[in-house]
C-alpha positions in Angstrom: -7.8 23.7 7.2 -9.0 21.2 4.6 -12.2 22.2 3.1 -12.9 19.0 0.8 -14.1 16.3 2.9 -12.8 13.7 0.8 -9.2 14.8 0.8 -9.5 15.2 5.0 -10.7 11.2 5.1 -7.8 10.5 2.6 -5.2 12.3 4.3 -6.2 11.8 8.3 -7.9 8.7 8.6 -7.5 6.4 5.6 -3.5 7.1 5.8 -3.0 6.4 9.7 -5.5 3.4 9.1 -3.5 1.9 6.5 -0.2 2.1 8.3 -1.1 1.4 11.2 -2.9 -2.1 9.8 0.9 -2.6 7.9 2.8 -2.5 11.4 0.3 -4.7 12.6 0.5 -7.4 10.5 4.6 -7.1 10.6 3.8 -7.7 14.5 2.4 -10.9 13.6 4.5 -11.8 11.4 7.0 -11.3 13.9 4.9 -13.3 16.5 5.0 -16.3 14.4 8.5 -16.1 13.5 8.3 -15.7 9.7 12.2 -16.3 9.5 11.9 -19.8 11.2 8.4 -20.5 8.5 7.6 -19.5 5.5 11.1 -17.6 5.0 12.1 -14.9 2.5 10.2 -16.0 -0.3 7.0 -14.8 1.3 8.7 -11.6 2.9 10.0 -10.6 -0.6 6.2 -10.9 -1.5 5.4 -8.4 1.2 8.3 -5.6 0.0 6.3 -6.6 -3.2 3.2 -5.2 -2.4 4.4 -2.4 -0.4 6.3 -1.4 -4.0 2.7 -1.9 -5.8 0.6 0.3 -3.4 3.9 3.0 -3.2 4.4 3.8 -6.7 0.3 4.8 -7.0 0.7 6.4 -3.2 3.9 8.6 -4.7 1.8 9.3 -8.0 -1.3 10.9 -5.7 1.1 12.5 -3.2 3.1 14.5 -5.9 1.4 14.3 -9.2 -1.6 16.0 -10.8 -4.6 13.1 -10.4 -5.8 12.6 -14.0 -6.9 10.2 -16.3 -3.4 8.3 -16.0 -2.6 8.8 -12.4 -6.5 6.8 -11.9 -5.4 4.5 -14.1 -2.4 3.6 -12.6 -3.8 3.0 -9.3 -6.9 0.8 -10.4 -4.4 -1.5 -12.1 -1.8 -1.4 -9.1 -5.1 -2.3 -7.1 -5.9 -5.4 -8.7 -2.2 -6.7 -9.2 -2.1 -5.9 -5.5 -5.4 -8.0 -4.6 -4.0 -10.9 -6.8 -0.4 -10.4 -5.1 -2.2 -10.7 -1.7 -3.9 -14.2 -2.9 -0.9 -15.2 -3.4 0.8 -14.2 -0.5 -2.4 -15.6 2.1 -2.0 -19.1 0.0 1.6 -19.4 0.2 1.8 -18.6 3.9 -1.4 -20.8 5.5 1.4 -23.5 3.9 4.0 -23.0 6.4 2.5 -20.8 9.1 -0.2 -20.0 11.3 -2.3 -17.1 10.1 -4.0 -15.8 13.5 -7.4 -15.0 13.0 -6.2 -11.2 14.1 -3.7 -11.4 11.1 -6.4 -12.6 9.0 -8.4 -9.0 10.0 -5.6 -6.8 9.3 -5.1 -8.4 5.7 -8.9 -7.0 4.9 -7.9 -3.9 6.2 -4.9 -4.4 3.9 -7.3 -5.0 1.3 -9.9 -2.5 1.7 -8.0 0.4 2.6 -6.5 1.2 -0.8 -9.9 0.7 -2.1 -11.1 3.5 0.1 -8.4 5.1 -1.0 -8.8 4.8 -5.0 -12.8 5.2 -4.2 -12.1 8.7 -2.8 -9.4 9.7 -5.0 -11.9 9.0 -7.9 -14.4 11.1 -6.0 -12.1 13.9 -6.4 -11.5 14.0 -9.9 -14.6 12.4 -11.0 -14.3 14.0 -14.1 -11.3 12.4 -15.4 -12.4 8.7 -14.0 -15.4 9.5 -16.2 -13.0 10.6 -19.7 -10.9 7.3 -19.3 -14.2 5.2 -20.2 -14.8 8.3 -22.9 -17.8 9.6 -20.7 -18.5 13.6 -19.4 -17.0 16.5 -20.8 -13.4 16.4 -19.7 -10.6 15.2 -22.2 -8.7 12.4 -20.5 -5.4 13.5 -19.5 -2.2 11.1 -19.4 0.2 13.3 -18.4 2.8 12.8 -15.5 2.8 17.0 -14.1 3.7 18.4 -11.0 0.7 18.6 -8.5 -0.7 22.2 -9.1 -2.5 22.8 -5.3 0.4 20.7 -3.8 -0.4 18.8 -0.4 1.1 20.5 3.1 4.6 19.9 3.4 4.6 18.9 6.4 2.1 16.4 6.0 4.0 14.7 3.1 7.1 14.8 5.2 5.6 13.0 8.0 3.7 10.1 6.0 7.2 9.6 4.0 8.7 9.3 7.1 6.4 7.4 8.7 5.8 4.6 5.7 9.9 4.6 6.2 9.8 4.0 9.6 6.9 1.9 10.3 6.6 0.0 6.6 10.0 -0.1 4.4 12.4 -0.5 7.3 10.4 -3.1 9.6 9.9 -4.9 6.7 13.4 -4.7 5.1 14.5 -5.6 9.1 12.0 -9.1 8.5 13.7 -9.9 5.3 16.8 -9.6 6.8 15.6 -11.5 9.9 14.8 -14.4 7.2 18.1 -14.0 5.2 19.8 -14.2 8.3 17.8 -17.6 9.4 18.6 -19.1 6.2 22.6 -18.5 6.4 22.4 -19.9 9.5 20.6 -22.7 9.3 22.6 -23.5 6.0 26.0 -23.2 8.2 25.1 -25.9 10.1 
């Protein structure tokens, strides 16, 4: 049983909120037949923020959350909120954005800020030494977690961000590659 409330909203609700707000927006992507609109260019823009929330995702599932590990993830955060500006313009250009669709990208939004806002929670001591405040040292180092996470919790969510994120997405990239070849045969 999870005693640190934080770490229970972390693991059990923020996680299955954020994946479940990424299958829903691949759903309407689907429904609006990204292959035939905007294309691969703004698919590639998805697998690009799925790699810029992963990489801080992997860093809290495995690593020791310090100093650099908070770091990491506020920066990924804002690349990813720029990234998502990006993505919103480019795709009102060549496709309907559903008002539903238009929900789930706040969700897409806000959820790793729940995320970073609870992590930071939890070691509010080293958020505190990477602006030189409190009485930890900040730490930078990249160490193995030292109270790791269940293993079978980390097994399910890497299989589930497989199954639900990397490979439906991967499968609409295709889906667009695919379009392309074939409309380019003709």
């Amino acid at each position: 049983m999870i005693h640190d409330p934080a770490l229970f909203v972390l693991m059990y609700i923020v996680m299955p909120l954020w994946l479940a707000a990424g299958f829903i927006d691949w759903l309407c992507h689907r429904a609006t037949h990204i292959e035939v609109t905007s294309g691969a260019r703004e698919s590639l823009i998805h697998l690009l923020m799925f790699a810029e929330v992963g990489i801080p995702l992997l860093a809290a599932l495995f690593l020791q959350v310090n100093a650099g590990i908070i770091s990491l993830m506020i920066l990924a955060f804002f690349i990813h909120d720029l990234t998502a500006l990006w993505d919103v313009s480019y795709a009102v250009t060549a496709r309907w954005v559903s008002p539903i669709e238009q929900h789930v990208h706040s969700f897409l939004e806000m959820v790793p800020l729940m995320a970073l806002l609870l992590v930071i929670s939890r070691h509010w001591g080293q958020f505190l030494a990477l602006f030189g405040f409190g009485e930890e040292q900040p730490s930078y180092q990249l160490v193995w977690k030292q109270e790791p996470l269940p293993a079978g919790y980390v097994v399910t969510i890497l299989v589930l961000i497989v199954l639900l994120e990397l490979a439906l997405y991967a499968e609409e990239l295709w889906r667009c590659v695919r379009n392309r070849e074939e409309r380019s045969f003709y």
